[in-house]
Backbone as CSV, one residue per row, in Angstrom:
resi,resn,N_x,N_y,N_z,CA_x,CA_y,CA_z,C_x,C_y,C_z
1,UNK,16.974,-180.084,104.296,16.805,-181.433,103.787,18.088,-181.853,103.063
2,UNK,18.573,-183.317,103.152,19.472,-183.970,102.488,19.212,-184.495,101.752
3,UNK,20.280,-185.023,100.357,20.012,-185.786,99.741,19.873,-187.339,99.894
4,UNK,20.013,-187.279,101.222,20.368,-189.116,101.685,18.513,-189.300,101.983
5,UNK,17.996,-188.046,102.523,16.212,-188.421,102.499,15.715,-188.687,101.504
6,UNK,16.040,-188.998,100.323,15.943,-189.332,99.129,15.509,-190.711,98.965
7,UNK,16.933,-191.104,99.804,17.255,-192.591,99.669,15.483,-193.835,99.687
8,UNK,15.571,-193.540,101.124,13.921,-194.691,101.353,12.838,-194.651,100.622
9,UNK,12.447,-193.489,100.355,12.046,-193.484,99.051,11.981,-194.243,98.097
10,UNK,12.998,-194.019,97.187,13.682,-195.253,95.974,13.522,-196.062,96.179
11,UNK,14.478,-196.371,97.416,14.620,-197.725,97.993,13.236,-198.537,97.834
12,UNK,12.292,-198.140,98.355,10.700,-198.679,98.430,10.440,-199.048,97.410
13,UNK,10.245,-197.663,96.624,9.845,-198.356,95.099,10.583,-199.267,94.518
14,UNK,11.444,-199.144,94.571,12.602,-200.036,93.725,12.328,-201.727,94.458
15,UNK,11.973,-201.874,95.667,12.109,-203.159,96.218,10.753,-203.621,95.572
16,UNK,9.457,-202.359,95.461,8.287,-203.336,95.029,8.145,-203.152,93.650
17,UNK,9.644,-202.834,92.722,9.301,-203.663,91.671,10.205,-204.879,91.812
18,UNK,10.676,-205.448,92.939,11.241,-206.822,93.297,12.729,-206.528,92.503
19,UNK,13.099,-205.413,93.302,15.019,-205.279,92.884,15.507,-205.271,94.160
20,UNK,16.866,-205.716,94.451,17.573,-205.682,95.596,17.965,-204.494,95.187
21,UNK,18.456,-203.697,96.424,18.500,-202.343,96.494,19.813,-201.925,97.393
22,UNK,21.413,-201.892,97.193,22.220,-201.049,97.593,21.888,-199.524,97.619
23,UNK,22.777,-198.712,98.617,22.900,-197.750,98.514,24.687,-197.235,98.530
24,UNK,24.723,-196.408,97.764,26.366,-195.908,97.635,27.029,-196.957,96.780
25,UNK,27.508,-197.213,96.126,28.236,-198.515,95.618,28.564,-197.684,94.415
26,UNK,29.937,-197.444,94.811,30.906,-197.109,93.639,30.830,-195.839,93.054
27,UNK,30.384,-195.010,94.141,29.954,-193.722,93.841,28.547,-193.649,93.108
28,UNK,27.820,-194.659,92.928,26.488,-194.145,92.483,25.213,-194.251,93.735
29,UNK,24.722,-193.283,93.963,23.571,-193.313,95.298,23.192,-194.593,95.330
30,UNK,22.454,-195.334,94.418,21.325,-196.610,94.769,21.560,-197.498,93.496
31,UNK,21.992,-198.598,93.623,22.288,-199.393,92.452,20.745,-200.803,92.923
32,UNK,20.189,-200.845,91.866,19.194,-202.009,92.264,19.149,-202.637,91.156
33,UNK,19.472,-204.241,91.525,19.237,-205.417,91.010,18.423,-206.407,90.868
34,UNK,17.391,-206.796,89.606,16.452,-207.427,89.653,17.085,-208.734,88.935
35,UNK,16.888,-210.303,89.376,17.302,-211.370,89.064,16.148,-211.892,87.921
36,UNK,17.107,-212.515,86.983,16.100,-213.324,86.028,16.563,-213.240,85.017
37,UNK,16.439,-213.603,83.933,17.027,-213.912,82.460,16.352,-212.747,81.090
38,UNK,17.252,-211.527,80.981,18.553,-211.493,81.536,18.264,-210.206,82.931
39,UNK,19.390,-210.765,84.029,19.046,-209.996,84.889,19.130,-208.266,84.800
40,UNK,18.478,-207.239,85.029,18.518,-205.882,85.006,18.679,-205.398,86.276
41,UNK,20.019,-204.077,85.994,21.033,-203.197,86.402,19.892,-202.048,86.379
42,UNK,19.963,-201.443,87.715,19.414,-200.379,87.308,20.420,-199.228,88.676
43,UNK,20.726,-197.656,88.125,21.273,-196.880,88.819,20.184,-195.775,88.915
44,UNK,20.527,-194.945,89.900,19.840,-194.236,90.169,20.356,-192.776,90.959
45,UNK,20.424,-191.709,90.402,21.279,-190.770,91.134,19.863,-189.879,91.349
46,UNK,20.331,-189.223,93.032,19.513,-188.485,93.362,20.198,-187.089,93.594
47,UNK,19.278,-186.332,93.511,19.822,-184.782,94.321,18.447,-184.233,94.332
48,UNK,18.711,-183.360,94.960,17.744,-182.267,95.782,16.822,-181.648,94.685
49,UNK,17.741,-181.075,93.423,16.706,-180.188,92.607,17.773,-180.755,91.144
50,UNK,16.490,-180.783,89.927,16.659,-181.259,89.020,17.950,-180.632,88.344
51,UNK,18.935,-180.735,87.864,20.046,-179.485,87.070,20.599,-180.314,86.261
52,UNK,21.607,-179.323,85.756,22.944,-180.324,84.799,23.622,-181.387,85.287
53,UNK,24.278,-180.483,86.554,24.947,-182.138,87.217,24.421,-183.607,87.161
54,UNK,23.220,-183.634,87.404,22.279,-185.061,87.592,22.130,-185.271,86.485
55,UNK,22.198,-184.683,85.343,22.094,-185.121,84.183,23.179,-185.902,83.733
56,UNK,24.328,-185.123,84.165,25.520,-185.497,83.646,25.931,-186.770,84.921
57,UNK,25.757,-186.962,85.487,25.855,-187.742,86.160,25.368,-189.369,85.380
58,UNK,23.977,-189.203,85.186,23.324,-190.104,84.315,24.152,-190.542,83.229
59,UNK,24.389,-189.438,82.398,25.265,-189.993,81.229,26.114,-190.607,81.837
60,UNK,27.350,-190.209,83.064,28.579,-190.966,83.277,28.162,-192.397,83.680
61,UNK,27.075,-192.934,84.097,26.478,-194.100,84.255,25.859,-194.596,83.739
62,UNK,25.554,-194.512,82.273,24.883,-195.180,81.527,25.464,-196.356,80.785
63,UNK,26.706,-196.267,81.088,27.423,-197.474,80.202,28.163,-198.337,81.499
64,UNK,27.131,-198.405,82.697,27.273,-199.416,83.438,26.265,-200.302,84.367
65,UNK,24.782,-199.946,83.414,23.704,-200.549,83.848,23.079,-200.584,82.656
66,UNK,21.906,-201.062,82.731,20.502,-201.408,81.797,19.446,-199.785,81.554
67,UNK,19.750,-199.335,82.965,18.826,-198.403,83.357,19.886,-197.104,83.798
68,UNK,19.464,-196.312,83.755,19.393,-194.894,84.891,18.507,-194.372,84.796
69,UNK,18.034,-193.975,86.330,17.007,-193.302,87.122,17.402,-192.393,87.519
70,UNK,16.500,-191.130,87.125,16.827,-189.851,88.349,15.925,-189.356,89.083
71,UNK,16.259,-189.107,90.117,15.580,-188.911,91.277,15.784,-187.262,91.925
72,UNK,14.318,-186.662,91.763,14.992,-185.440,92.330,13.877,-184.733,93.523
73,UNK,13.901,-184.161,94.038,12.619,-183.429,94.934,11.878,-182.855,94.574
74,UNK,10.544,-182.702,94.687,9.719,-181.975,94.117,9.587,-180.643,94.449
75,UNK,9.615,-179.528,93.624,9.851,-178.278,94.735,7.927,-177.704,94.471
């Protein structure tokens, strides 16, 4: 399994809480945008199994959205 099977997933949820939904953009897996006053940023890094990296990942993106999401597989 990849981490890109991840993706549709998110993607889903993320659209039915009514966010537009990139994937990859600027090195972060899934950036989703919900419109409205004020509009919310949300990122989202995935990987396979929960660890440090994804953590740290989160932190390096937290000071460029509203949100970070992590996303990991259930083992």
């Amino acid at each position: 399994m990849q981490e890109t099977s991840l993706y549709v997933p998110v993607k889903r949820f993320l659209e039915s809480l009514d966010f537009t939904v990139k994937g990859e953009v600027g090195g972060c897996d899934v950036v989703g945008l919900r419109d409205g006053e004020p509009p919310v940023v949300v990122i989202c890094e995935l990987k396979l199994q929960f660890n440090l990296e994804l953590v740290l990942q989160a932190v390096d993106r937290a000071a460029a959205c509203d949100e970070v999401w992590l996303a990991a597989l259930m083992s």
